[in-house]
N, C-alpha and C positions, 0 to 999 in steps of 0.2 A: 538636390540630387535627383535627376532623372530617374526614368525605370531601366534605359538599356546601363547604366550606370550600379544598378542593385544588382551586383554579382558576384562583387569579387570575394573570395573566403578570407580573409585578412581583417582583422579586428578593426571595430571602427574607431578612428579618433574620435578627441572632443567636437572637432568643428562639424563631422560628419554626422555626429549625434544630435546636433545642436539643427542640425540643417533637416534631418530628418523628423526631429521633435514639434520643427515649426510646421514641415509638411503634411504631419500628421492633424495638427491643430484648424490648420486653415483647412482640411478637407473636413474635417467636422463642423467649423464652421459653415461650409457651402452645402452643410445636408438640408433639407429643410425641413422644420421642428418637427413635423410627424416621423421623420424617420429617427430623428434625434430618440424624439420621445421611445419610438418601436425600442432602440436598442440598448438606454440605461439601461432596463433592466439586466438586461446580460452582462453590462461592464458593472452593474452594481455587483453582482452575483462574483461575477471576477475578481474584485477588487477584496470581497470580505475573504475569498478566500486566500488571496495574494495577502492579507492582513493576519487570516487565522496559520495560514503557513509560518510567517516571520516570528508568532509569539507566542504558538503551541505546536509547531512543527506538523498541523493536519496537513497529509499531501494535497494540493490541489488539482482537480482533474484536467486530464492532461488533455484533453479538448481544450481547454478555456487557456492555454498556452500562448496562443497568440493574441490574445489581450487581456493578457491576466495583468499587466501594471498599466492597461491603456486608460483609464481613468487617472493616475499620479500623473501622468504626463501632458495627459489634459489639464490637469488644476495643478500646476508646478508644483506636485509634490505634498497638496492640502496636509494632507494627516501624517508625514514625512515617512512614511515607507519607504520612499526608495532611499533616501538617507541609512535607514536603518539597515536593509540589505548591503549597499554600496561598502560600506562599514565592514563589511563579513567575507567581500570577498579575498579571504587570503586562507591559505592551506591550515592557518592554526586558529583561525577565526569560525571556519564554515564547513562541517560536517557534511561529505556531500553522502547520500544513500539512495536505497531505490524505491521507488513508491510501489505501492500494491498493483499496479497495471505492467510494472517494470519500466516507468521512467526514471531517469536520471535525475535527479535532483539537484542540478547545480547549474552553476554561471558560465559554463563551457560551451564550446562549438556546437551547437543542435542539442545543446541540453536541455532540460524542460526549462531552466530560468537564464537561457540565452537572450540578450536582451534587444536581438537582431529578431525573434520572435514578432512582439511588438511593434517594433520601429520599423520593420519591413515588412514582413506580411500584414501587419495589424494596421498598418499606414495604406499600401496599397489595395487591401477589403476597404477600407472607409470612402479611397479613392473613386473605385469601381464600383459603388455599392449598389448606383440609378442605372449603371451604365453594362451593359454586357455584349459580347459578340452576336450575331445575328446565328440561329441556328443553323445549318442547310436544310436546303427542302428539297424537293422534286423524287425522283423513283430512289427509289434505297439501294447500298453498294448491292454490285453484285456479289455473290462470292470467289472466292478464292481457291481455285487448285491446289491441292499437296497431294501428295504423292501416298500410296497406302502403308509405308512403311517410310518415318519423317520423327527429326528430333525436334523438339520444341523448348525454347529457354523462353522462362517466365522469370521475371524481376520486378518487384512491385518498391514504389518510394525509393525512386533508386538516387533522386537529383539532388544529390549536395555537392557535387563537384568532389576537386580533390581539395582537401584539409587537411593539416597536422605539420607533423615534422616527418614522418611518413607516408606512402599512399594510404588513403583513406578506403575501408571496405569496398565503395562501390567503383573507384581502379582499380583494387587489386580484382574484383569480377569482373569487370568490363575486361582486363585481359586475362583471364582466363576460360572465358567463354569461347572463344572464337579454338580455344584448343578441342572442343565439342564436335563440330563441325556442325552448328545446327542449321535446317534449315530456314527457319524462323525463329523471331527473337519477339517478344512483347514486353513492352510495361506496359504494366499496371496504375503506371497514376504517381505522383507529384512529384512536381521540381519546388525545390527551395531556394527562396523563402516563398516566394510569392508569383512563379510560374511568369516571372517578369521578359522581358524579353532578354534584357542582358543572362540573367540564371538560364532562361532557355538553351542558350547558345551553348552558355561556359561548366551549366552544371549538368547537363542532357548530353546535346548533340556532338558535344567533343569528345563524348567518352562511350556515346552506345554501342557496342556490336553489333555491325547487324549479321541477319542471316543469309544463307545463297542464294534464298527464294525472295524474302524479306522482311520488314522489320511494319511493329504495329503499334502504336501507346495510345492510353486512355487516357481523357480527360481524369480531373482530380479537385478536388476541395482546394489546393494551393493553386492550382492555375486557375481556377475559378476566380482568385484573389483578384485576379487582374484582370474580370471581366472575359478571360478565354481568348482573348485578343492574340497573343504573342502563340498561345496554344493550338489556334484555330488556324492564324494567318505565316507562324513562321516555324512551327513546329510540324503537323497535319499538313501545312504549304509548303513545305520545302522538303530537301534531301534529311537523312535515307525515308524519313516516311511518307511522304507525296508518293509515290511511283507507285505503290497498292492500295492506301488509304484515303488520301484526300478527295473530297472535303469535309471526310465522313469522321465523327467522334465515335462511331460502331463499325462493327464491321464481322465479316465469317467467312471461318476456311474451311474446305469440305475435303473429305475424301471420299473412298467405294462404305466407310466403316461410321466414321468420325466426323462430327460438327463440333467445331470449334468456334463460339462467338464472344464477341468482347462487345460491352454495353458500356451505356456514356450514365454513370451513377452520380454524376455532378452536375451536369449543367441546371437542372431541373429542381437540385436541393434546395432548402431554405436560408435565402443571403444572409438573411436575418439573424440567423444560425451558425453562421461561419460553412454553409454548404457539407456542415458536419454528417447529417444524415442523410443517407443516401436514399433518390429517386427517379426513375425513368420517365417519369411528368407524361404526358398526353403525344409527346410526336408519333415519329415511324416506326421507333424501337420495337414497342409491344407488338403490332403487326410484323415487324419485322419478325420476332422472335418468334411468336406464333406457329409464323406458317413455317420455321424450321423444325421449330421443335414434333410438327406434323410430316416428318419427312423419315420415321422410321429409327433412324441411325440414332447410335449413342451420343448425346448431346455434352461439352465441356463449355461451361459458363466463367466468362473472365467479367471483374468489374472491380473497379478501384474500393467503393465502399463495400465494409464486412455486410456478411447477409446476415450473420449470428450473433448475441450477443460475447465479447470476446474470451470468458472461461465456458459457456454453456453449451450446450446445445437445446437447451430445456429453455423455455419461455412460456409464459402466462400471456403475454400477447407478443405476440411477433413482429419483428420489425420492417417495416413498411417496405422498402427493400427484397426482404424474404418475402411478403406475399404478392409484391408487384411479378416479380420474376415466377414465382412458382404459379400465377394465374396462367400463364402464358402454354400451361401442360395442362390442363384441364381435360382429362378421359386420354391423355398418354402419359405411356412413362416420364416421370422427371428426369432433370438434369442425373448424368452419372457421376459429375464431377462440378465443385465452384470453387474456384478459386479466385482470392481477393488481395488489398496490399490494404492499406489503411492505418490499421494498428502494424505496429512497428515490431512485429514477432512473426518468430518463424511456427505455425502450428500447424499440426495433421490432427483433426478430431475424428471421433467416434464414427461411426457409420449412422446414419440419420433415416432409424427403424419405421418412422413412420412414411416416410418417402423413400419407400423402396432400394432402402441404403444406402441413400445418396452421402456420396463424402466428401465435405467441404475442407478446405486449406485456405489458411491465410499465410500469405508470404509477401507481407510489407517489411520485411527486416533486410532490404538491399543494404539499407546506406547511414541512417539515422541512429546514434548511441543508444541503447537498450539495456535493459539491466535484468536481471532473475524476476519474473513477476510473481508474487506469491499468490496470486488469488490464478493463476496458473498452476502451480504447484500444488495448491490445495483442491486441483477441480479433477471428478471425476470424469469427464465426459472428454479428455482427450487422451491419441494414441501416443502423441511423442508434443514437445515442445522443444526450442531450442534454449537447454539452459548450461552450455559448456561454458568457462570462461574464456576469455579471446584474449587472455593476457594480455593486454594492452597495456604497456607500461606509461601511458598519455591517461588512459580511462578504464584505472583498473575491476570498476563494479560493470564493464561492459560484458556481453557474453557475445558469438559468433553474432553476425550479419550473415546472407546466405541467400539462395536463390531455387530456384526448380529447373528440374529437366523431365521431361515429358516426351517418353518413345514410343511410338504409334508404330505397333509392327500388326498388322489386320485388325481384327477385332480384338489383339489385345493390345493395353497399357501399361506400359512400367513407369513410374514416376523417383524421383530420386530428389531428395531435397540434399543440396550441396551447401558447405559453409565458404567464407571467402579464403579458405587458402584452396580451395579447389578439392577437399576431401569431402566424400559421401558423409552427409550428416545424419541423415534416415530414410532409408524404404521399407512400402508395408514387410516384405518380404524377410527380411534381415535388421531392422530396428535400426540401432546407433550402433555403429560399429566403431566409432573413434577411443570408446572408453575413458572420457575424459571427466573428471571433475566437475560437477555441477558448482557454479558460485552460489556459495553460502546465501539463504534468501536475508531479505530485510523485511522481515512479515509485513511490517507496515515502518511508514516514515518516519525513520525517530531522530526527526531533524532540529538541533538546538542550538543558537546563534548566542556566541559569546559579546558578541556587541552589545547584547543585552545590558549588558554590566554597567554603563552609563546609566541607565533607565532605573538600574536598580540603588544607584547611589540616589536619584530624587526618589523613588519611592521607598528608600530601605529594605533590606533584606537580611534575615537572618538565620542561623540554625539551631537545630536541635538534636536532641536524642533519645530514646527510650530503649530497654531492655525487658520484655515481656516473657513468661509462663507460664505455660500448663504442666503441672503434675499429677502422680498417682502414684501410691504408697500402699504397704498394706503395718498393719500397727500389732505391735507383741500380744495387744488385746484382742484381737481379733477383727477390729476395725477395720476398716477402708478410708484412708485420706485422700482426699482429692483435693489439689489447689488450683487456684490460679492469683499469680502475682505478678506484679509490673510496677516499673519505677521510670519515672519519669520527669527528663530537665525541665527548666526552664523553659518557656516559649514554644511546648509540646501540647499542641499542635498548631495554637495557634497565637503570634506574639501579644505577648505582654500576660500571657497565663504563666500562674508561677508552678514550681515544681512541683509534684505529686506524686507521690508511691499510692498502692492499691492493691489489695489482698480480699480475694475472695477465700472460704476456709470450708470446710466438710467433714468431719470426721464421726462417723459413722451416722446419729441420728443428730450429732448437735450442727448449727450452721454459723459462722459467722463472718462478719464482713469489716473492712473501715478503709478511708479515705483519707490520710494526710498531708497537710500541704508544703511538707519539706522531708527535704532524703532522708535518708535514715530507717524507715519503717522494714524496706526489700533492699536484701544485698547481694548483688550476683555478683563471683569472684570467679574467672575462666579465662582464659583468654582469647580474647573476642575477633584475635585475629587467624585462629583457624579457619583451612578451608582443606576439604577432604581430608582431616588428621583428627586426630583425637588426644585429651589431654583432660588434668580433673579439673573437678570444677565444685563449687559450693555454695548455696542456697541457703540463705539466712532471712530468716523474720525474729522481729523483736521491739514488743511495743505494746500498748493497747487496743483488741480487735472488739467489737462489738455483738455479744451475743445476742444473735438474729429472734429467739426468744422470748429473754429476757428485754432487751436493750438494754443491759449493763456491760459498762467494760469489763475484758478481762484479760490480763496479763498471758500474750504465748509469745512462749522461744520457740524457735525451731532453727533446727544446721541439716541440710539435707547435701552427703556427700559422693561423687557421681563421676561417671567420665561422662565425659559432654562432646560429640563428633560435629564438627562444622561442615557444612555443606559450602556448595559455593557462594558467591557473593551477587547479589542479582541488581541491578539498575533498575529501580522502578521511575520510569521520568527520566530526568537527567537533573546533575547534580552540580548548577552552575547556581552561582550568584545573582539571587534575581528569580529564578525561576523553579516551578515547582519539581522536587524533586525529593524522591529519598532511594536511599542506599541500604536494601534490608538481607540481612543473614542470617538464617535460618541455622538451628542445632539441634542435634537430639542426646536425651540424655538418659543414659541406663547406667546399671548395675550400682545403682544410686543406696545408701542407710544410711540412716542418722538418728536424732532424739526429736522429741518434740516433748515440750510441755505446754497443759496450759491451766491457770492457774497454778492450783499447787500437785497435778496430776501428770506422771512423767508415761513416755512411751516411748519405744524402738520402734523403728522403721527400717523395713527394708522391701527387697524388689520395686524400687522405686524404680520411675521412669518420669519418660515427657520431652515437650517438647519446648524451645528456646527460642527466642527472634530478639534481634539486634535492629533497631532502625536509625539509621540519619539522615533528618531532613533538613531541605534548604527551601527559602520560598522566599516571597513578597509580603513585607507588610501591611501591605494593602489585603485589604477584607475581596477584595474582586478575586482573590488566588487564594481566598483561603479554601479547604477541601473537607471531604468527611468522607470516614470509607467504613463497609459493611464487612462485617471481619467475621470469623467464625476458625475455630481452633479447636481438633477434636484428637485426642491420648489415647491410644488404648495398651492395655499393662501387658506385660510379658502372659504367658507365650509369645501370642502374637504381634505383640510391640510393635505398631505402625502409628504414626501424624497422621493426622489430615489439616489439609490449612487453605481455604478459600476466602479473598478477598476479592472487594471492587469498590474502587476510587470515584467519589464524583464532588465535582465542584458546588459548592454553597451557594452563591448566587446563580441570580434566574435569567440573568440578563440575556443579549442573544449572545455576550463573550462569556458568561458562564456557560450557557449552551456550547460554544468552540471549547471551551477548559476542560467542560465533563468529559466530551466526544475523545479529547487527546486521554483523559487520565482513567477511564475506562478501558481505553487499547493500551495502552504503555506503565499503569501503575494499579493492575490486576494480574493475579495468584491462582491457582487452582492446580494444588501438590499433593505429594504424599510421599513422606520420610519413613521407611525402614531397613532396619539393620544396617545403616551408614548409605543407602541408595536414596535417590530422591527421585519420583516418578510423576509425572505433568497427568493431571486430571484424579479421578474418582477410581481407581484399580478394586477398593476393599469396599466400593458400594452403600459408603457412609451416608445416613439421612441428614441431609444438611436440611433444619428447621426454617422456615420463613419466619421474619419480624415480627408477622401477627401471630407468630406462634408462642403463646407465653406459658403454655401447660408443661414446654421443657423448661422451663427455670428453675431452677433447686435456689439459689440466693443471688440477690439482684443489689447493686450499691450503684447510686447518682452521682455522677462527678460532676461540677460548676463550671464548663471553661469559658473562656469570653465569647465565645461564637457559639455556642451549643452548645446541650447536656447531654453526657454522654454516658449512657446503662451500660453501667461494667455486668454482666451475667455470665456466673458457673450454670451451665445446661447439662440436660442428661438426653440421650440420642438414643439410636441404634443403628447397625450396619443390615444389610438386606438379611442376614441369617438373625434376626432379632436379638446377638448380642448388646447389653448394655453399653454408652460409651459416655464419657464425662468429657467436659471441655469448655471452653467462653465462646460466647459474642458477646459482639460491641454493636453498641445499635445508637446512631448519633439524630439526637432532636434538634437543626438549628433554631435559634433563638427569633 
């Protein structure tokens, strides 16, 4: 398969894949072993993460997309990944969601695990790797006339052609720009896949608008793919952009007010690198920029690679980019404006107080599927981002694609960032006016492939269950009880450990503890399948407990009787066969009496409280999955009747795949709540001192459970919240073996 040949949007067959695999092969073949050598390490790095994606769902960074499976296709498949994936791709097989940057996580059209990624862009970089276009040389463009009052459309990443069963984002802009009337039109930088010459043609130049005066595009990391060739000689060489740009990858438009310059952020980057980070390298540019940026006027900086890290504005070191460009102002004003495409969002940040409140935008969301990014969502440092959803019934986690428009009426600017149906999406002046629906985030990847289930038959996999609580009582004696009890199946937590109940006890000065290793000792009776409802519920012990004292047994009953509220039901993990997962539901329990005896000494109990958890796990038999998590559980009694319940999940083994297990079951099988009066609220509200591990002066009684993988310190603890109330409660604190 040629390169004028890589264009068409139409899925690849077998034979096409087959043709491409080999393509790929034989130009790695003809690198020569120093360059070989320069880039395992990157396809090693891609590869584990293309491994840690399939079997812990960590998203892989979306940089390393275009050779994130180029190692399986070199070594046919060595460790069978792509097997494993391949297996997944069907709608009830493969969960698709969005990663923390806001890629798409799936097998689709320019999805992040499109597998035309790879086998066409990843084929054609290995191609071009020695090999690249000749820069131009000689006096640098001149500039370009506009007029002092001039529209300008900006479109960054706009080249995927048209796709779907519908026009794809970047037609339905490409016609709607020209209803603008602008005078100039720019991209920003890349065609897909790989800036080939056939994509050139069929995903660019078929579909750009230009404008009256004319049209301008920058180089890019994906036209880089192909060595700039098709970028240089048939895109910059030919219609509509020849007539005011060629042979130039920079260039600048002036007016009486306004410089407008576009810089070439790619030829110059690190091949090595995928040209991912952007640099203006040693030519004209820098001189070039120089001596405009010494010419008075409000300066607008265009370049394909982002100048900012993409949720910050804040940097501990800046990115090389940022300080190439900004050397270029040294004892003048900066830029008043940068805009860039790259990352694949629509964003307007902060004003950038140390440079004279220069305000950067990135607007690489022309054309590529995108989804909510949450480490967007979670950043202070921007004015608006694009997170509407684009209802796409083809790709429903996508949100708008969109473009700029830029009105130079004298020395001022209006900018207007548009979505693709042609509706205003944000200006400073007026925000979102669309009023639309932000799509729901996916904090992070919580991606789990039921293919798995093969994998789990050779390795076995099995479940569990446990019922844990905290309570607090007060007693007709005047005492104080405080419990903590928990019953526990079979293979909890880790297989082949047998059943165990566990009773921590307090009642007033005496303390006692015990450990047995079949049901019976704890009896929770509720019904476990409330969620936001209430119903009763009954707390029984009865057995021999161990006075912490003495070490003698001694006989306690207890019935403690209660309504019990279910809160909702939370997915820690995911809850497939094979893979680590539990399903925990949380309850609280008030207006609880009952009796307790022990020995031959009876009490009433009432104003009972506390709080309840239900867990279901499923996981691997294998010691490689097995987990331990740092728990802590803290009651506090009426009045104030509030939970507190903080956990954090980490894998047992050390290896670098317990390392990938920890990193998943830290984000996705971690807690940090607080339940009162039937509400449950995310984080620390009531200011509880959650005690560290080396903390052992909170212990009031401690009891050793045996399990196969680790000993696990059952401990009743005593606390306090920031007003130094008293508060009782457990931690779990697990020793592996």
């Amino acid at each position: 398969m040629a390169d004028d040949q890589i264009a068409a949007n139409s899925d690849l067959n077998e034979s096409e894949k087959a043709a491409l695999i080999a393509r790929l092969k034989s130009a790695w073949a003809r690198l020569p072993e120093g360059a070989r050598e320069e880039i395992k390490p990157l396809l090693d790095t891609a590869h584990q993460q293309f491994s840690a994606f399939l079997q812990l769902g960590t998203p892989p960074d979306h940089d390393l997309h275009s050779i994130l499976r180029m190692k399986s296709y070199l070594t046919d498949d060595w460790d069978g990944q792509l097997q494993l994936l391949e297996r997944t791709v069907t709608p009830e097989a493969l969960e698709i969601t969005v990663s923390p940057g806001g890629g798409i996580l799936g097998t689709g059209k320019y999805q992040d695990l499109d597998p035309e990624w790879e086998l066409k862009a990843g084929t054609v970089w290995l191609e071009h790797l020695l090999f690249r276009h000749k820069f131009p040389t000689g006096m640098p463009p001149k500039t370009i006339p506009i007029p002092d009052v001039a529209t300008i459309v900006l479109a960054g990443d706009f080249g995927t052609g048209n796709f779907g069963a519908n026009d794809s984002p970047s037609t339905k802009i490409s016609k709607f720009i020209p209803t603008l009337n602008p005078h100039v039109t720019i991209h920003l930088g890349d065609v897909y896949y790989a800036g080939t010459k056939g994509e050139e043609a069929d995903h660019l130049l078929n579909f750009w608008p230009t404008g009256s005066i004319g049209s301008f595009t920058l180089n890019s990391n994906h036209e880089m793919y192909a060595g700039g060739f098709p970028y240089f000689d048939q895109v910059v060489g030919g219609p509509p952009f020849y007539q005011l740009q060629s042979p130039w990858s920079f260039f600048a438009l002036e007016n009486a007010n306004w410089i407008i310059v576009g810089l070439d952020s790619a030829y110059n980057a690190n091949v090595l690198k995928l040209y991912l980070d952007g640099s203006l390298g040693d030519n004209a540019q820098l001189p070039f920029l120089e001596s405009l940026a010494r010419k008075g006027k409000k300066v607008i900086v265009l370049t394909h690679h982002n100048g900012l890290p993409e949720a910050t504005i804040h940097s501990d070191k800046p990115l090389k980019l940022f300080t190439q460009v900004m050397s270029a102002f040294n004892g003048v004003a900066p830029p008043a404006y940068w805009y860039w495409g790259h990352v694949h969002a629509g964003i307007a940040y902060k004003p950038l107080n140390d440079h004279n409140g220069m305000l950067c935008r990135c607007l690489g969301h022309a054309a590529i599927p995108w989804g909510l990014a949450s480490s967007l969502q979670n950043s202070s440092d921007l004015q608006w981002f694009e997170q509407c959803s684009a209802t796409d019934p083809e790709d429903s986690l996508r949100v708008f694609n969109g473009f700029v428009v830029l009105r130079l009426d004298d020395t001022n600017l209006h900018e207007a960032f548009y979505d693709e149906t042609g509706r205003i999406a944000w200006t400073p002046e007026g925000g979102d006016p669309r009023g639309c629906a932000p799509r729901p985030a996916a904090a992070q990847a919580h991606f789990m492939l039921e293919s798995l289930r093969p994998e789990a038959a050779v390795l076995g996999s099995y479940r569990a269950e446990y019922v844990n609580g905290v309570f607090r009582a007060q007693c007709d004696s005047g005492e104080t009880l405080i419990m903590v009890a928990g019953s526990h199946s079979e293979n909890f937590p880790y297989f082949g450990d047998a059943p165990w109940d566990n009773v921590l006890l307090v009642v007033g000065e005496n303390r006692y503890q015990q450990t047995v290793r079949s049901p019976g000792l704890v009896q929770f009776q509720f019904d476990t399948s409330l969620e936001n409802q209430s119903g009763p519920a009954t707390i029984q012990i009865s057995g021999d407990l161990i006075d912490v004292s003495t070490g003698a047994p001694v006989t306690v009953s207890l019935n403690l009787e209660g309504i019990v509220t279910g809160f909702a039901i939370r997915q820690e993990g995911r809850l497939l066969d094979g893979l680590p997962g539990l399903v925990w539901h949380p309850f609280e329990l008030n207006e609880a009496a009952g009796e307790l005896r022990i020995g031959s000494t009876d009490r009433r109990l009432t104003l009972g409280s506390g709080q309840i958890e239900q867990g279901k796990e499923s996981n691997f038999k294998s010691p490689l999955f097995a987990f331990y998590y740092d728990f802590v559980s803290i009651a506090k009694a009426a009045p104030e009747n509030f939970e507190y319940v903080w956990f954090q999940t980490h894998a047992l083994d050390h290896s670098w795949f317990g390392k990938l297990l920890d990193d998943y079951l830290t984000r996705h099988a971690s807690e940090e709540i607080t339940f009162s009066d039937g509400n449950q609220t995310g984080g620390n509200p009531q200011n509880v001192i959650r005690p560290q591990k080396s903390d052992s002066a909170v212990v009031v009684v401690e009891n050793r459970v045996a399990l196969k993988l680790a000993t696990l310190r059952r401990q009743l603890i005593q606390t306090t919240d920031s007003a130094g109330d008293a508060l009782f409660g457990m931690r779990e604190i697990f020793e592996p073996r």
